[in-house]
C-alpha positions as CSV (number, residue, x, y, z in Angstrom):
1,X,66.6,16.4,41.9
2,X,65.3,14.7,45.4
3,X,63.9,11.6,45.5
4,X,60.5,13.1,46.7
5,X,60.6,15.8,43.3
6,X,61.9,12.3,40.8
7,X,58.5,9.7,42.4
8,X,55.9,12.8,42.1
9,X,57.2,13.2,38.3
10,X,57.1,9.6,37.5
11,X,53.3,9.8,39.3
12,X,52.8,12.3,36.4
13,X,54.4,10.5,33.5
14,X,57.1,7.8,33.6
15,X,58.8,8.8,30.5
16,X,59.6,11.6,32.1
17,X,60.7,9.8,35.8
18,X,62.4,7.6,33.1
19,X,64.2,10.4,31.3
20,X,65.3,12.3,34.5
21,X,67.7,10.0,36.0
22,X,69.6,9.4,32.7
23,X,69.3,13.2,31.6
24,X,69.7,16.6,33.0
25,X,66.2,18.7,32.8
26,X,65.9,21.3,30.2
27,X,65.3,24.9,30.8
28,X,62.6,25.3,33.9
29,X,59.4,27.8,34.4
30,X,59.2,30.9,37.2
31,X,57.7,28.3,39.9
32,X,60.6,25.3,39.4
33,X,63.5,28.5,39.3
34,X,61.8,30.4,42.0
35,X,61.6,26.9,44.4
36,X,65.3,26.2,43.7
37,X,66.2,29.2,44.4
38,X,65.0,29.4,47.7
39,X,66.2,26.3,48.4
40,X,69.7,27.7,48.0
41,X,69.0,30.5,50.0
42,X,68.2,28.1,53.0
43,X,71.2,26.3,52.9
44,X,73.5,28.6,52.2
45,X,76.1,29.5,55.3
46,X,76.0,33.5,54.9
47,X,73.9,36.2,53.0
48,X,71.2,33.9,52.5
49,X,68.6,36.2,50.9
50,X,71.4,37.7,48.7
51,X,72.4,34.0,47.7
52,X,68.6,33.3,46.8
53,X,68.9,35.9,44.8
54,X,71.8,35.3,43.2
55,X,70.4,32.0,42.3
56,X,67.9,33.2,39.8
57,X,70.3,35.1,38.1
58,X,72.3,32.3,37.7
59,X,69.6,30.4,36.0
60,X,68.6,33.2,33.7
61,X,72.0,33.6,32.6
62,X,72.2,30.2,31.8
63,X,69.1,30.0,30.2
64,X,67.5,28.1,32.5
65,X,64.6,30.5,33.0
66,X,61.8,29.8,30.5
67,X,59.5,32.4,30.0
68,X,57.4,34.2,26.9
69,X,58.5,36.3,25.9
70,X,61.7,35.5,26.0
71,X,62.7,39.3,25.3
72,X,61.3,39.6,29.0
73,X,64.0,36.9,30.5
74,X,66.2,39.4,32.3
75,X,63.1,41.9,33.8
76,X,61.3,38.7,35.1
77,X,64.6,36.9,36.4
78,X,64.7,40.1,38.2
79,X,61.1,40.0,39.7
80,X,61.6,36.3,41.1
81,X,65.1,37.3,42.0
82,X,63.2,39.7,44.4
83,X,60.6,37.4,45.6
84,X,63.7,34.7,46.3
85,X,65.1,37.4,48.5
86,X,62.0,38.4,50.7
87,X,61.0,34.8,51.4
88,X,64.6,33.7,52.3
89,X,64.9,37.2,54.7
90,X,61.4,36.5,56.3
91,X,61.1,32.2,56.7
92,X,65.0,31.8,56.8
93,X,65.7,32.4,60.2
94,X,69.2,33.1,61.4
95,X,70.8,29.8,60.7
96,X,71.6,27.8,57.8
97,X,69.0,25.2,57.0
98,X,69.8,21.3,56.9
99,X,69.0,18.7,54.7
100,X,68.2,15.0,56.7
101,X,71.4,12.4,55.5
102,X,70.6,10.1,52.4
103,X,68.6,6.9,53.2
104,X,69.5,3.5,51.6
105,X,66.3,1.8,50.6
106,X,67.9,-1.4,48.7
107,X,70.8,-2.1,46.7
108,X,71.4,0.6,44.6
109,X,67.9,2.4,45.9
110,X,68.4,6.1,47.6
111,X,66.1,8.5,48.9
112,X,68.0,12.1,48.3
113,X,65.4,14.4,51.0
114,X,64.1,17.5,49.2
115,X,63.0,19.1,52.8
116,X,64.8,19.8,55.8
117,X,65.6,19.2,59.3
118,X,63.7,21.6,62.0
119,X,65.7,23.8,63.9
120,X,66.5,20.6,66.6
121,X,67.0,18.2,64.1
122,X,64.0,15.6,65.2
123,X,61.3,16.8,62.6
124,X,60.9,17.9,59.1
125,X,60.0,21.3,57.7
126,X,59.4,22.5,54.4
127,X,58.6,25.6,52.5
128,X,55.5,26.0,50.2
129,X,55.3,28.3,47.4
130,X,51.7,28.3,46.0
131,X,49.4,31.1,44.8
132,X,46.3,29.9,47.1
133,X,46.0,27.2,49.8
134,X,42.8,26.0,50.1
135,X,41.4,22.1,51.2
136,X,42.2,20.8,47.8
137,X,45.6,22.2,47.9
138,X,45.9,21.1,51.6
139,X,45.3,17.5,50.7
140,X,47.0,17.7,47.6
141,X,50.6,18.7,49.5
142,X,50.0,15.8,51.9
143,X,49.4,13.1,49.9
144,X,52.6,13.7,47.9
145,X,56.1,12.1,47.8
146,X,57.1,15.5,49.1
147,X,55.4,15.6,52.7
148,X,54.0,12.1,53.0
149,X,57.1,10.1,51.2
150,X,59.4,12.0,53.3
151,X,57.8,11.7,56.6
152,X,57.7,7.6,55.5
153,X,61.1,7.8,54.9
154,X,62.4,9.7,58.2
155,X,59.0,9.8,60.4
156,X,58.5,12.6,63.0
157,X,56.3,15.6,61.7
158,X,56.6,17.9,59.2
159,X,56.0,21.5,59.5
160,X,54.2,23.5,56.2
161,X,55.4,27.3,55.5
162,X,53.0,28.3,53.4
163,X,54.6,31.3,51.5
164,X,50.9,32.7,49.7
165,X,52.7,34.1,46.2
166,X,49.0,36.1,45.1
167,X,47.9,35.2,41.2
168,X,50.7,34.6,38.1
169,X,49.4,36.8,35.4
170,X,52.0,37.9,32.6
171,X,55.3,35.9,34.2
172,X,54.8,38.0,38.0
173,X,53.3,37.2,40.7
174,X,50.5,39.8,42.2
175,X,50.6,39.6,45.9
176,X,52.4,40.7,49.0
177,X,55.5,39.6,48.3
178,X,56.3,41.4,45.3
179,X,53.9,44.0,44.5
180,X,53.4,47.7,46.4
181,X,51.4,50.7,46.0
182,X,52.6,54.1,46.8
183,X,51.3,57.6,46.7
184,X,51.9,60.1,43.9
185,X,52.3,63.4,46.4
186,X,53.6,61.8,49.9
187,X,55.6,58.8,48.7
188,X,53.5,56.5,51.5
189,X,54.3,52.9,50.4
190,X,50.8,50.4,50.9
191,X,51.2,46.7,50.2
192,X,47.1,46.2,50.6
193,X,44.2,48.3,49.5
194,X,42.5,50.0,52.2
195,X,38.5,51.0,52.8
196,X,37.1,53.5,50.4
197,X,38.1,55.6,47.2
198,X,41.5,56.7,48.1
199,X,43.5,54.1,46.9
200,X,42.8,54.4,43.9
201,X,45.2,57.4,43.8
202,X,48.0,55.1,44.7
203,X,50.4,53.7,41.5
204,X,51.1,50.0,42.0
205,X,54.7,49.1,41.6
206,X,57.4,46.4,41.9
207,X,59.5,45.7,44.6
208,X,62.5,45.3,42.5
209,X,61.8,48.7,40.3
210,X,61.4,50.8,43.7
211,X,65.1,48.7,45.2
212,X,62.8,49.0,48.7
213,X,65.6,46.7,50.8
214,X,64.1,43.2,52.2
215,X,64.5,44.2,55.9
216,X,62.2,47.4,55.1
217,X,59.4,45.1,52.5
218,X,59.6,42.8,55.4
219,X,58.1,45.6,57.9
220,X,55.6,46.6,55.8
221,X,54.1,42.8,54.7
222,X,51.2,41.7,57.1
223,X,53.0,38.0,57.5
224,X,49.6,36.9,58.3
225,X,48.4,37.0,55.1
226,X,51.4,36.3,53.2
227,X,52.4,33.5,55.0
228,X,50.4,30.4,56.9
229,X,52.1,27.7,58.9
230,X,50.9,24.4,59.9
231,X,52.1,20.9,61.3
232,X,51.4,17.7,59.7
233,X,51.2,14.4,61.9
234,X,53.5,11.6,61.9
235,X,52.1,8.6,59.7
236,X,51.1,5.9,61.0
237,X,53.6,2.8,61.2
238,X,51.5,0.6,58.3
239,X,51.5,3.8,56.5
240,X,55.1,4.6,56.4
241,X,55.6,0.9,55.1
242,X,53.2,1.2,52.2
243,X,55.0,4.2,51.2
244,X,58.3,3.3,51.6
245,X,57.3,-0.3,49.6
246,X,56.3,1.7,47.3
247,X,58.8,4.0,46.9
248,X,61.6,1.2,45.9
249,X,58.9,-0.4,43.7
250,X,59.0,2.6,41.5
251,X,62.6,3.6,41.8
252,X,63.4,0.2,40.8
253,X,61.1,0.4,37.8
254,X,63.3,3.4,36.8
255,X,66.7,1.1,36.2
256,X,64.9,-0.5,33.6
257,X,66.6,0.0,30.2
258,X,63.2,0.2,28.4
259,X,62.1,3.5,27.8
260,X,57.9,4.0,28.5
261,X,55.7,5.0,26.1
262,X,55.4,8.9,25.9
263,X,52.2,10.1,27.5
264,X,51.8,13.2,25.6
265,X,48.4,14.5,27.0
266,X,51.0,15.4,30.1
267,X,53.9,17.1,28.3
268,X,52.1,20.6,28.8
269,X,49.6,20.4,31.8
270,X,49.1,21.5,34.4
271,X,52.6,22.8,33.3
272,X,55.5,22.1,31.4
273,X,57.7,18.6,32.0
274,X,60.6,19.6,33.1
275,X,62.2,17.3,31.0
276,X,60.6,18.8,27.8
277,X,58.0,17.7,25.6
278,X,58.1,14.4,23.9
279,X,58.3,14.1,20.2
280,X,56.1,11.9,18.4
C-alpha cells in the first residue's frame, strides 16, 4: 500500500490506517482490483496490457475480488480484466512506467510513491479511474495525499489521466471502455449512440463476450470522451511544508500501540474499508 493510499485511509478512519500497517487488507471491491491492476500493467517490462489483465485474474482466484453475487466472481473478474487491458493498451505508452525512489521523512518515517515518474523523469503523472469528473471531483483528486501529498513530497507537477469508466450498475461499468453495440444484419460495431431511431436496432454487448482485441476497441473508442488529461501546478514552497509536516505527524501517530476507537458510521461508506468492517 503507498504512503499516499495508507494517510487518505487514516483521513477516513484511523482504525483502519491503524490496522493496515500491522495487517494485510481483506478481500477488495471492482474499483481497488481494477486500480491495482493497472498499476501492474504500467510497470510491468513486456505485455503490459496482457499483464493488467492477468492481474485481475490473479485476484479473483485468490479471492480477492469482492463482489455480490459472489456466483458472478469469475464473469465480472472477466469484465474488469477487459477494462485493465484497454486502459493499459491506450494510456500505457510504449515504455514501462516508473515509480519515484522512497523518501525518508524521519527515523523510521517513509513515503512509498503510489504515482509515477513522467516519461523524463522530472514530474509526476498518475492515472485516474472515476465514473465522472466534474469540479467536485476535480478538487477532491487535488486536495488528497494522492496528488497534493506526493507533489509535497517530490515537487514538480503532476499530470491527471482521467480514464472516464461511464456508471457502475450491477458489478460493470457502462461506458466506452467496456460496453459496444453492434448490428443484428451487418455486424457494424458502435461504441456510442448515434442521431435518430436506428440505434435502437443495435444489441449492446461486452467487450470481453465479443473477444474484439484491444488494438481494434482502441480504434473504435473516441479517446476524447473516454479519456481527459490535465496538469496540476507545483505547490507552493509553505505548502509543500504543511503537507509534508503533516504527513510524519500522522504516520507517526500510526506506531502507536493503542488501537483507535472504531468509527463504525465509516466501515461501509462511501464504500467498503478495505480492511473490513469493525466488530462491535
Amino acid at each position: 500500500m503507498s504512503t499516499g493510499t495508507l494517510l487518505q485511509l487514516d483521513d477516513r478512519c484511523h482504525r483502519a490506517g491503524w490496522r493496515s500497517i500491522r495487517q494485510a487488507s481483506g478481500p477488495r471491491g471492482a474499483w481497488a482490483i481494477l486500480r491495482e491492476a493497472v498499476e501492474a500493467g504500467l510497470v510491468a517490462s513486456d505485455h503490459r496490457p496482457e499483464r493488467a489483465a492477468a492481474a485481475v485474474r490473479h485476484a479473483a482466484l485468490n479471492n480477492q475480488l469482492e463482489v455480490e453475487p459472489a456466483g458472478a466472481v469469475y464473469q465480472i473478474s472477466e469484465h474488469l480484466a477487459a477494462i485493465a487491458e484497454q486502459i493499459v493498451y491506450v494510456v500505457g505508452g510504449d515504455r514501462p512506467w516508473a515509480r519515484p525512489e522512497p523518501i525518508l521523512l524521519d527515523e523510521g518515517l517513509w513515503w512509498e510513491s503510489g504515482v509515477f515518474r513522467d516519461a523524463d523523469g522530472a514530474n509526476l503523472r498518475r492515472v485516474v479511474l472515476t465514473d465522472y469528473w466534474g469540479e467536485s471531483k476535480m478538487a477532491g483528486e487535488g486536495q488528497s495525499w494522492h496528488e497534493a501529498g506526493e507533489q509535497a513530497i517530490y515537487g514538480g507537477t503532476l499530470t491527471e489521466m482521467i480514464v472516464l469508466l461511464g456508471a457502475h450498475r450491477e458489478n460493470r461499468f457502462h461506458g466506452l471502455w467496456s460496453k459496444g453495440w453492434k448490428h443484428p444484419q451487418n455486424g457494424e460495431i458502435r461504441l456510442q449512440s448515434v442521431a435518430g431511431g436506428e440505434f435502437k436496432r443495435y444489441i449492446p454487448f461486452w467487450r470481453e463476450d465479443e473477444r474484439i482485441p484491444a488494438g481494434r476497441w482502441a480504434e473504435l473508442m473516441p479517446t476524447g470522451l473516454a479519456m481527459t488529461v490535465q496538469q496540476r501546478e507545483p505547490l507552493e514552497t509553505n505548502a509543500r511544508r504543511r503537507w509534508k509536516a503533516l504527513a510524519k505527524e500522522k504516520l507517526a501517530e500510526m506506531q502507536d500501540k493503542r488501537e483507535p476507537l472504531p468509527q463504525i458510521s465509516q466501515c461501509h461508506w462511501p464504500s467498503r474499508c478495505p480492511m473490513g468492517p469493525c466488530a462491535v
